[in-house]
N, C-alpha and C positions, 0 to 999 in steps of 0.2 A: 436496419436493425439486425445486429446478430441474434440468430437462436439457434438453440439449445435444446435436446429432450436427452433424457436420461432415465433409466430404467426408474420402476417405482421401490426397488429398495435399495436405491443410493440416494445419495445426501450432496448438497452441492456446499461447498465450505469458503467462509471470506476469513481474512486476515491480513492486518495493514501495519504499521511502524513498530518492525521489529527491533531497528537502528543499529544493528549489531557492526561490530566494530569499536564503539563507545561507550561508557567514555575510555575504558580503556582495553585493551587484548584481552586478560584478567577476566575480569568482571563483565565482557561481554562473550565469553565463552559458555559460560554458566547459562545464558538466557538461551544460547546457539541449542546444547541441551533440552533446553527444554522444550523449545519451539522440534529440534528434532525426533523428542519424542513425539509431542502431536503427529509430526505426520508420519509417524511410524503408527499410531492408531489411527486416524482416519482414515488408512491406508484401504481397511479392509472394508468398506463403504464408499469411499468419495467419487462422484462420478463427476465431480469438476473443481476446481480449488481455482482461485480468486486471492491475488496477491497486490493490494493497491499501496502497494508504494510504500517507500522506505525501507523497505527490507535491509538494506544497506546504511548506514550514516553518513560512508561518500563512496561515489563510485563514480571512476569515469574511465573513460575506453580508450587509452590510446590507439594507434593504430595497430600497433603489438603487442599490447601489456593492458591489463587489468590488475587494478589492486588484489596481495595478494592474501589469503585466507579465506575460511567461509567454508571450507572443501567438501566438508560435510554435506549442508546446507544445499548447496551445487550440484553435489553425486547425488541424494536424494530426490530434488527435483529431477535433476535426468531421469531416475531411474526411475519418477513415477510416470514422467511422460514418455519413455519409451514402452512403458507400459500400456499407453494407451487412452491417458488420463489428459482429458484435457486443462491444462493452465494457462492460465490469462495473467499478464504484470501490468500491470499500472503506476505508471512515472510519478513517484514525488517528487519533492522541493527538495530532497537531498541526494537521488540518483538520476535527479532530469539531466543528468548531461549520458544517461546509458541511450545505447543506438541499436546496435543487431546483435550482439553477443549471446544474449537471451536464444534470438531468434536461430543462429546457427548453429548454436553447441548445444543448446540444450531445448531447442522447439516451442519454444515458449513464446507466444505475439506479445510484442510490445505497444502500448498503448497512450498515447503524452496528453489528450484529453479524455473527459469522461465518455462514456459510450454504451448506448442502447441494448439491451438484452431480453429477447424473451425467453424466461427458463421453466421449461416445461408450463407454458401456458400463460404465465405469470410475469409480467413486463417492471422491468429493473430499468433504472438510469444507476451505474455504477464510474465511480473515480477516485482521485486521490483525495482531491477537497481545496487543494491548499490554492490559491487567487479566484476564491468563488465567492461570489455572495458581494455588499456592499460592504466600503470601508478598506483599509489591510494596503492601503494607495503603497505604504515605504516596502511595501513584498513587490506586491506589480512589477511596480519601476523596476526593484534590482533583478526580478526574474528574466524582464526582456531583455537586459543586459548577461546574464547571464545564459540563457540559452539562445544572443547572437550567435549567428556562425563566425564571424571577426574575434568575439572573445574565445569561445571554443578553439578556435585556431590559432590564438595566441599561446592559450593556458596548453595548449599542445606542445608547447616550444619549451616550456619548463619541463628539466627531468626529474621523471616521475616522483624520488625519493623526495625532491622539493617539493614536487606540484600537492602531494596526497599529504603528506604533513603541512604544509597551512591551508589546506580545504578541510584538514579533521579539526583543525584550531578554527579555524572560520567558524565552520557546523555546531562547534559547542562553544562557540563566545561573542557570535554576532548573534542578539538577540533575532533578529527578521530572518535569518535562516532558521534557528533551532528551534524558535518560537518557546521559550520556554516561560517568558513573564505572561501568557496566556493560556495556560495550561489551567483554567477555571470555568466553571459551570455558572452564568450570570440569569439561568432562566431562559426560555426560547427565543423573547424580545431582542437577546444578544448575541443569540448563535446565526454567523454572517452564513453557516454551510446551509441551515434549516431556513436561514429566510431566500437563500437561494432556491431552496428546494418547494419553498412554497411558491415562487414564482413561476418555475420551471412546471410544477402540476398546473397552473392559473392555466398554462398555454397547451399545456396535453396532459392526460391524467398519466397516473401511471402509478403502479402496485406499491411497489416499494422504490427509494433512494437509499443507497450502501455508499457510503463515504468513511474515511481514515482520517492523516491530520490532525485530530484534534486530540488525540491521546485522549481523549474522555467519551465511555462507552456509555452510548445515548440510544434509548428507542423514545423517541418523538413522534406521537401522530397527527396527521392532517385528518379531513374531511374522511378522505377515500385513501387516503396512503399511509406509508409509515417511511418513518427516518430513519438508518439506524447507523452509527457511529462505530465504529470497530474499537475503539480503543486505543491500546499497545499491548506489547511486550515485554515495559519496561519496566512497570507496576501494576497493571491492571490481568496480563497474560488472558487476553479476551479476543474470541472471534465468532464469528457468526455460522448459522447451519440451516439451509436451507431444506426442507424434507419434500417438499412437492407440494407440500401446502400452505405450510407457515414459515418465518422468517427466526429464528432463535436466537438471540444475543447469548453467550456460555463466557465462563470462565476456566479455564483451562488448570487444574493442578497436577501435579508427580505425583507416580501412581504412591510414592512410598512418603507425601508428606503426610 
């Protein structure tokens, strides 16, 4: 189990599918904005920030080249970790093919399953969300093919101005990556991440579950725990705030809407 303590007035912050990139340069710049205001205010409290995945729409690492833009987004993060601030990333279904980039330019641990936390006392299972839970079989399948080391080594071999334009076409027109025909609230019975998560406490208890994913900001409770769903960035501009005691789902606006 990793843990964590942090003084008692800072704030531990999550936030997950910001997808920027998407759908297009335009219109993901504006959300870049916004999301970079955020951490331009939580700057002055956060004593750990929690990024599970998607930040990006597509991302993937050649051996020498990274897609390019974001610059913003990137210098910020540097500069809050050389600060001193610890951040954690968490691999989604649309930057699972990211590897050390994170880890040596900008010191950030990368993370490809969910994973253990105690924060300040208080015991987290945190992840991205996406192949968890019962059902979701046509994601499965294409994900093992997708983060094969054989496919990675191939889709290597395409140059890049090809490879990153049909993975951005892929990401917004293959329904099983983009996930967008389930972008619905069906009640608990039908959320595959919460009936994960109530199996997961069946076997060890544990405070809270922090999962992304599902673009729909959910606090769900169990017995002894709570669910909480991060949302996005796309529509909803929602993340979470942990204070040392309780778990906060917020919505995020500009300071001048």
């Amino acid at each position: 189990m990793n843990t964590l303590s942090i003084s008692k007035n800072k704030k531990i912050y999550f936030a997950s599918d910001q997808h920027f990139g998407a759908p297009s340069t335009d219109s993901s710049k504006i959300r870049e904005n916004k999301f970079l205001e955020w951490l331009n205010y939580i700057e002055k409290d956060v004593g750990a920030l929690f990024l599970l995945g998607d930040l990006f729409d597509f991302w993937f690492e050649y051996k020498s080249v990274v897609p390019k833009g974001f610059v913003r987004i990137l210098g910020k993060l540097a500069n809050l970790s050389d600060k001193g601030i610890p951040i954690y990333f968490f691999v989604g279904n649309h930057d699972l093919w990211m590897e050390n980039y994170f880890i040596t330019e900008l010191g950030i641990p990368v993370f490809h399953k969910p994973q253990e936390f105690n924060l300040n006392g208080k015991s987290f299972l945190i992840g991205h969300g996406d192949g968890l839970g019962p059902g979701d079989y046509g994601y499965k399948r294409m994900k093992k093919i997708f983060i094969n080391p054989i496919s990675k080594f191939l889709f290597r071999w395409i140059h890049p101005d090809i490879g990153v334009k049909l993975a951005q076409y892929l990401s917004i027109n293959n329904k099983l990556i983009s996930g967008d025909d389930n972008i619905k609230y069906d009640g608990p019975e039908n959320e595959i991440i919460f009936q994960y998560v109530l199996r997961k406490q069946k076997e060890k208890s544990r405070d809270f579950y922090v999962f992304g994913h599902r673009h729909i900001p959910l606090d769900l409770s169990t017995e002894k725990s709570r669910y909480i769903n991060l949302g996005d960035w796309i529509n909803h501009y929602t993340y979470a705030e942990f204070n040392n005691y309780n778990l906060l789902l917020k919505t995020w606006k500009l300071t001048n809407d």
